[in-house]
ZAPAPA-794214 format. One line per 4 residues: their letters; for each residue x, z, y of C-alpha. Coordinates in steps of 0.02 Angstrom, whole numbers. Each point is the difference from the previous one (the first is absolute). Layout:
BEGIN
a	X:Z:Y | ...
//
This chain:
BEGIN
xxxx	2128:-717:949 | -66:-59:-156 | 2:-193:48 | 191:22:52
xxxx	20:67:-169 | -85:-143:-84 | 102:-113:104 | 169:65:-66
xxxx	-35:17:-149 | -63:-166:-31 | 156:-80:105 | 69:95:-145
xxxx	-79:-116:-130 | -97:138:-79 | -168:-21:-101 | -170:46:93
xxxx	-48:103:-105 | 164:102:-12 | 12:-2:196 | -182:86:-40
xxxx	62:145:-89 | 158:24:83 | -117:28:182 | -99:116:-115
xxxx	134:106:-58 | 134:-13:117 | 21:101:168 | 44:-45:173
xxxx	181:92:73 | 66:-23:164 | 165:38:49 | 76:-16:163
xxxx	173:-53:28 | 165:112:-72 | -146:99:-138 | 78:5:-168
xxxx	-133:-60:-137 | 89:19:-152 | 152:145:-6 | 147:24:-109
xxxx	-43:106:-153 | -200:-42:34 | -108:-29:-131 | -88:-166:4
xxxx	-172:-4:-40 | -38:-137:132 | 26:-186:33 | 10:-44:156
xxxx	-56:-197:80 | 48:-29:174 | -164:-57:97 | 83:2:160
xxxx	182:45:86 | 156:16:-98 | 77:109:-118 | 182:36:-48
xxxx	84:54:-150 | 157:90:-17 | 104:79:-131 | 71:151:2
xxxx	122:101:-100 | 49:173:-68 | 92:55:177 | -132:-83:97
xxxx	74:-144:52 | -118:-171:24 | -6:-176:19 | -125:-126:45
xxxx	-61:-89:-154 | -138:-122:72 | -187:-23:80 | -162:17:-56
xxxx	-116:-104:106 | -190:-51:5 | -66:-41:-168 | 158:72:-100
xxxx	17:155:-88 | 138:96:-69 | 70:-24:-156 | 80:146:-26
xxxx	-143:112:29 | -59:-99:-137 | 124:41:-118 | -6:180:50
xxxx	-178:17:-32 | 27:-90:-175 | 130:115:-57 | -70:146:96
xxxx	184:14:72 | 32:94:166 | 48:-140:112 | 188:-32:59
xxxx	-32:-81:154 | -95:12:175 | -143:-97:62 | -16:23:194
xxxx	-96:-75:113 | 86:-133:122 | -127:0:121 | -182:42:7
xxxx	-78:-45:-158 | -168:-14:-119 | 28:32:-177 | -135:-14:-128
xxxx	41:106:-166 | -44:-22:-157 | 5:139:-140 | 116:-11:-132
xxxx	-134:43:-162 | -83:-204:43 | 184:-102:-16 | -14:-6:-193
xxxx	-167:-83:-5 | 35:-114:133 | 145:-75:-55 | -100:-40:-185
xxxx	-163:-62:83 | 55:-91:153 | 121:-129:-7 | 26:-15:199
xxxx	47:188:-12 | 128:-18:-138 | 76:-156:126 | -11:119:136
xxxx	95:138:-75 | 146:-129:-80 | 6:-87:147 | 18:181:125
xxxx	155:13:-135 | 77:-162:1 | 13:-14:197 | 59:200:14
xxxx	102:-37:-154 | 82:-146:112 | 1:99:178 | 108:132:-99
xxxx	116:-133:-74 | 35:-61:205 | 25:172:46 | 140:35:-144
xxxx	66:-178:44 | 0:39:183 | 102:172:-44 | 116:-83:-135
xxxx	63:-149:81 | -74:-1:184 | 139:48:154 | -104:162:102
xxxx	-13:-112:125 | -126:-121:-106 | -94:141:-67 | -33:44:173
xxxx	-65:-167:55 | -101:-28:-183 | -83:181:50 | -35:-55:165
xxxx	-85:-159:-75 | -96:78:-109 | -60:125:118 | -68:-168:106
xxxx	-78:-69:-139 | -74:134:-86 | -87:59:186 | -11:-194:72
xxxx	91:39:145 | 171:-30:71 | -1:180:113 | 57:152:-148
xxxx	-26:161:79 | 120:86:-100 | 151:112:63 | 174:-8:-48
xxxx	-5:159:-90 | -165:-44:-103 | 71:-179:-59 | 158:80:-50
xxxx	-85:135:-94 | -117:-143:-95 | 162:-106:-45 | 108:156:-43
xxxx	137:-6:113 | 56:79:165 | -78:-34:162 | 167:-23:79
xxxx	22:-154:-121 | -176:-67:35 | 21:18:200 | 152:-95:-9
xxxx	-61:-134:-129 | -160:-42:110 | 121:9:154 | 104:-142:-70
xxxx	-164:-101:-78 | -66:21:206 | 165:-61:46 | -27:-140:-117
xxxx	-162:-62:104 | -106:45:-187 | -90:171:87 | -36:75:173
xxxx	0:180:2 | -96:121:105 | -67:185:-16 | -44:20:-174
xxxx	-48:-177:-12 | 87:-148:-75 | -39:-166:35 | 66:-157:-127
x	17:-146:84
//
């Protein structure tokens, strides 16, 4: 497991030597599709890099109500576990795993250091915020100005490239949940894009075409 580790991390443009201590201090986690890694209200004393699978994030507010924020795939971590280990802040969001997934984390008490002695780290950790910084920007452009009916297909597109295939296993129910509206709405929404020759439907499976 240790080579696959090596192998991410250096895809991640990170320093020998820092991949080094990151093997030595980190831990392997596995989580298997539908776990939740990081709850509401939990303290973050963790970052977590994706080795292998796919992780989602999703906000969530006071009443319990969520919405799909974006992925985390191989070789990306989460930048707002980041932040919550910084500030020592409970976290205000979920982390859940999308499907069956390898997570290598790293304690909290090294980021500090790393960021002043490696360089690649600090560009690792700027760069995990830039690109969530601009997923979040498409997801409050998508609910500001996009019609339902393109937040539905940009969801579904994501979904396909975030998991490199055009089959989403996904329910009705679970995609409306993740976009925050009813699953009435999202039933007839992929009916018409189906109807539109853009997706095939079948038993909790979506096709795009």
């Amino acid at each position: 497991m240790s080579e696959n580790i090596d192998v991410v991390l250096s895809k991640a443009g990170l320093e020998p030597k820092l991949i080094d201590e990151i093997v030595t201090i980190g831990r392997l986690k596995k989580a298997k599709a539908g776990h939740v890694l990081i709850g509401p209200d939990s303290t973050a004393n963790e970052i977590p890099i994706v080795l292998s699978g796919l992780l989602k994030v999703m906000r969530q507010d006071s009443n319990g109500e969520e919405i799909f924020l974006y992925y985390l795939e191989g070789g990306e971590t989460c930048a707002m576990s980041i932040t919550c280990c910084i500030e020592g802040e409970k976290a205000a969001y979920k982390v859940i795993a999308e499907e069956d997934s390898t997570i290598w984390m790293i304690p909290m008490t090294y980021l500090d250091s790393w960021v002043t002695k490696y360089p690649s780290f600090r560009r690792f950790v700027f760069g995990s915020y830039q690109l969530r910084f601009e997923e979040l920007l498409k997801t409050i452009d998508s609910i500001a100005f996009h019609k339902m009916d393109e937040r539905v297909y940009k969801y579904l597109l994501d979904t396909k490239q975030a998991t490199g295939s055009f089959e989403i296993h996904k329910t009705h129910e679970q995609i409306a949940n993740e976009l925050n509206t009813s699953r009435v709405v999202v039933s007839r929404l992929l009916k018409q894009l189906e109807k539109d020759g853009r997706i095939e439907q079948y038993r909790n499976k979506i096709e795009i075409l």
